[in-house]
N, C-alpha and C positions, 0 to 999 in steps of 0.2 A: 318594637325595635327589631330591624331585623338581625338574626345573627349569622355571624361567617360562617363556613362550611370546614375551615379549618382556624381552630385557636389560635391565638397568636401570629395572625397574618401579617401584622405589621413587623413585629420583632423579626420574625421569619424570613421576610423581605430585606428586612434592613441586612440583616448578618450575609444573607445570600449575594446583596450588591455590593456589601463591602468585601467578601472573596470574588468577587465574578473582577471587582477595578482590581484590587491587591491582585490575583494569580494571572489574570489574561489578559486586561486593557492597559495597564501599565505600562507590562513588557512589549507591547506592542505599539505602542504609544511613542516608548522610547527605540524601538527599533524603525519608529517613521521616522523620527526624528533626529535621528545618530546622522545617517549618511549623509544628510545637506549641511555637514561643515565641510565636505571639499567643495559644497557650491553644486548645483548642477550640472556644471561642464566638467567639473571633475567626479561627480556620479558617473555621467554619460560616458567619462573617457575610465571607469573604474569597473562598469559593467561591459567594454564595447573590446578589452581585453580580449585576442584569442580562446586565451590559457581558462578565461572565465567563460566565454560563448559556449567553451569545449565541455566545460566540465556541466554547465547547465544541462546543453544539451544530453547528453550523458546520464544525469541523472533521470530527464526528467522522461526521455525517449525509451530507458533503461527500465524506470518501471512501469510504464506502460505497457510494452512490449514484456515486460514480465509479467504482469497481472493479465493482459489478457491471453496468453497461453497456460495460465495456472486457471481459467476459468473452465475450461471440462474438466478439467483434474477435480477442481473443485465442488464442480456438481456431482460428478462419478463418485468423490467419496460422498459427498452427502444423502446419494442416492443407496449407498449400501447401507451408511447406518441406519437410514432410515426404515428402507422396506426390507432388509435383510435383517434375519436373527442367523447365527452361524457363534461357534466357538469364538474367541478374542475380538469380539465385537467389542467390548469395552477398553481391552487397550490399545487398539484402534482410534477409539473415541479419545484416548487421551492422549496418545502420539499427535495427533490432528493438533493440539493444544500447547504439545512439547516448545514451538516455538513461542509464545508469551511467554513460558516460565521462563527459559533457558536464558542465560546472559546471553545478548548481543557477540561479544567478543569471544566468549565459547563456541559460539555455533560459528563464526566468522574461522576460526582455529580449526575446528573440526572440517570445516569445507573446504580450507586449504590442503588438508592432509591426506583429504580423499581425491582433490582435483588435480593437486601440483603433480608436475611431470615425473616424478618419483613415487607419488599418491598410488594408494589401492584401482583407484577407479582413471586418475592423470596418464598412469602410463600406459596402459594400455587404451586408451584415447588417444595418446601420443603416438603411439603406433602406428594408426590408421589417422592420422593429422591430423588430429584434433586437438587444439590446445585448449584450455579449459582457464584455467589459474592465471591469473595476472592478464585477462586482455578482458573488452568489456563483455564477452559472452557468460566470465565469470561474474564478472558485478550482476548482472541477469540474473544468474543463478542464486545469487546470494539475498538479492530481491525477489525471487519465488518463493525461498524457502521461508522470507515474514512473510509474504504478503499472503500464503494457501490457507490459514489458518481463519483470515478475514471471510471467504467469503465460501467455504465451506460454514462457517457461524451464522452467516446471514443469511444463504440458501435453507440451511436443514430447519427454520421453525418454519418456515412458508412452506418446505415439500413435506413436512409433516403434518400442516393443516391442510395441505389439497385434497378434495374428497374422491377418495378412489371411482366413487359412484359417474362421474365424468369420462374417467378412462374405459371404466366398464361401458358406459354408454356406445360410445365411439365404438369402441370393437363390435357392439353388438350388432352395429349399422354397419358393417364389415370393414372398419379402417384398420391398415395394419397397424403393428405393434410403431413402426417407424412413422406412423401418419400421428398416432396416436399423440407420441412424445411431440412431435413437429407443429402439430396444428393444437393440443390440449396443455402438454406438461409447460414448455416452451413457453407460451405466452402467458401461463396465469406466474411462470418461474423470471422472467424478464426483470423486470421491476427490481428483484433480491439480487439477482446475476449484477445489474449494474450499480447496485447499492457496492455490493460485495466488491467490484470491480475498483470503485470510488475508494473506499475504506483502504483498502490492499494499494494501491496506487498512490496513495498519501504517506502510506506509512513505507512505503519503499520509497519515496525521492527522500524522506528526511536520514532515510536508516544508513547508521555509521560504522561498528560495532561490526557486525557480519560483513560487510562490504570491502572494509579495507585492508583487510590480511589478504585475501583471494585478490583484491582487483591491480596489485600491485602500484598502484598511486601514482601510474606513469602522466606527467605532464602531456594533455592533446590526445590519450591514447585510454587511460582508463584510471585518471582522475574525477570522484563525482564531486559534486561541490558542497556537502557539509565540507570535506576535510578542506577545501579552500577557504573555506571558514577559517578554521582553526590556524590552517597554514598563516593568514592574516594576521589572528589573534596573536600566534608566535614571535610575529614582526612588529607589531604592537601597533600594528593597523586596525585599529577597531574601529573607526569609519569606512575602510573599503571592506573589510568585514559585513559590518552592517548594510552596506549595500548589495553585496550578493545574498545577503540574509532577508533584504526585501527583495527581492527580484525574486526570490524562491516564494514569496510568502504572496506576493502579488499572483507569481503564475499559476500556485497552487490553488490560488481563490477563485481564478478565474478556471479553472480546470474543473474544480468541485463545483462551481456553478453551472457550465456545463452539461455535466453529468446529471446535477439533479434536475434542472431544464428538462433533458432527455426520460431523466424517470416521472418524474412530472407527467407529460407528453406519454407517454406509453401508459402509463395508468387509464388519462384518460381516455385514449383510443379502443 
């Protein structure tokens, strides 16, 4: 008889698929299903709202364009912890991380008081015209500050297993140090960079907490669309709720597909 590799594969199984329906097909299930009691014509006229184009757009343009300008930032710290030993190297390591612990709505407090026009860092930005707090270049920023954490985590075990013997190689055949990163580091680091990219990009379109103290919640202007979520729920619209709630859940799916398409596709290249 042959036997399992792991005991109790069935029991195992079973407990695993009755959490995998109970925590994630469920509620998913039920948020296909919510929005077509206004009908389809009333989905299409629930999503085709301004107020709601705006705020999609917003979010979803928003962390994009914040994940990927938090991607050198993100390799440059991954690259010091890694090939660098220097004093406070470790609380480094653990600032990098500050963002998962820290509440949401702390760090959204914190970024207000540093950015608003009265703020440490706000006014004198205001100064020289730069407003910061309450317009969407805040919600960006508020979406950088989760999203560096992702892909610093997902870069540093790949640049910690690349074997330095490669870069050595390369110099020795006289590539510069800039050839070296371009043509060596760069393509075996790809793959993580757009993992990393993916991760950060997911968790900023949904991020609520940091976003909406700074982004001031103006309607058209730097409104994202969790809070028209809620704005909904308030109204006790939880069918047009639920339908910006799939619209986010649709473009994110197709967004992360995407992406791993692409990482896919550069692996094997």
């Amino acid at each position: 008889m042959r036997q399992r590799s792991l005991p109790g594969f069935g029991a195992s199984l079973g407990v695993t698929l009755v959490w995998l329906v109970g925590l994630v097909l469920l509620p998913l299930l039920a948020l296909l299903l919510r929005p077509w009691e206004l009908g389809p014509l009333g989905v299409w006229r629930s999503l085709a709202e301004p107020r709601v184009l705006a705020a999609l757009r917003l979010s979803f343009l928003g962390a994009l364009a914040a994940s990927a300008a938090m991607l050198p930032l993100g390799l440059l710290v991954a690259w010091v912890l890694v090939r660098y030993r220097f004093p406070g190297r470790r609380l480094l390591d653990g600032v990098v991380d500050l963002p998962f612990a820290l509440p949401t709505a702390v760090a959204g407090l914190a970024l207000t008081a540093l950015y608003a026009p009265n703020g440490w860092l706000g006014e004198p930005l205001a100064a020289l015209g730069l407003k910061v707090a309450y317009t969407p270049l805040g919600v960006g920023l508020a979406m950088a500050f989760v999203g560096l954490p992702f892909i610093v985590r997902t870069v540093e075990p790949v640049l910690r297993d690349l074997p330095l013997e490669a870069e050595e190689a390369a110099a020795t055949l006289g590539a510069s140090r800039a050839q070296v990163i371009r043509r060596v580091v760069l393509p075996a680091l790809a793959p993580a960079l757009l993992a990393g990219f993916a991760m950060a990009s997911a968790r900023a379109i949904g991020e609520y907490g940091s976003v909406i103290f700074i982004a001031g919640n103006m309607p058209m202007v730097s409104e994202i669309a969790p809070l028209l979520i809620v704005v909904r729920l308030e109204q006790f619209d939880y069918a047009g709720a639920a339908a910006v709630g799939l619209a986010m859940l649709a473009l994110s799916f197709l967004l992360l597909l995407a992406l791993n398409l692409a990482t896919r596709f550069w692996r094997r290249a």
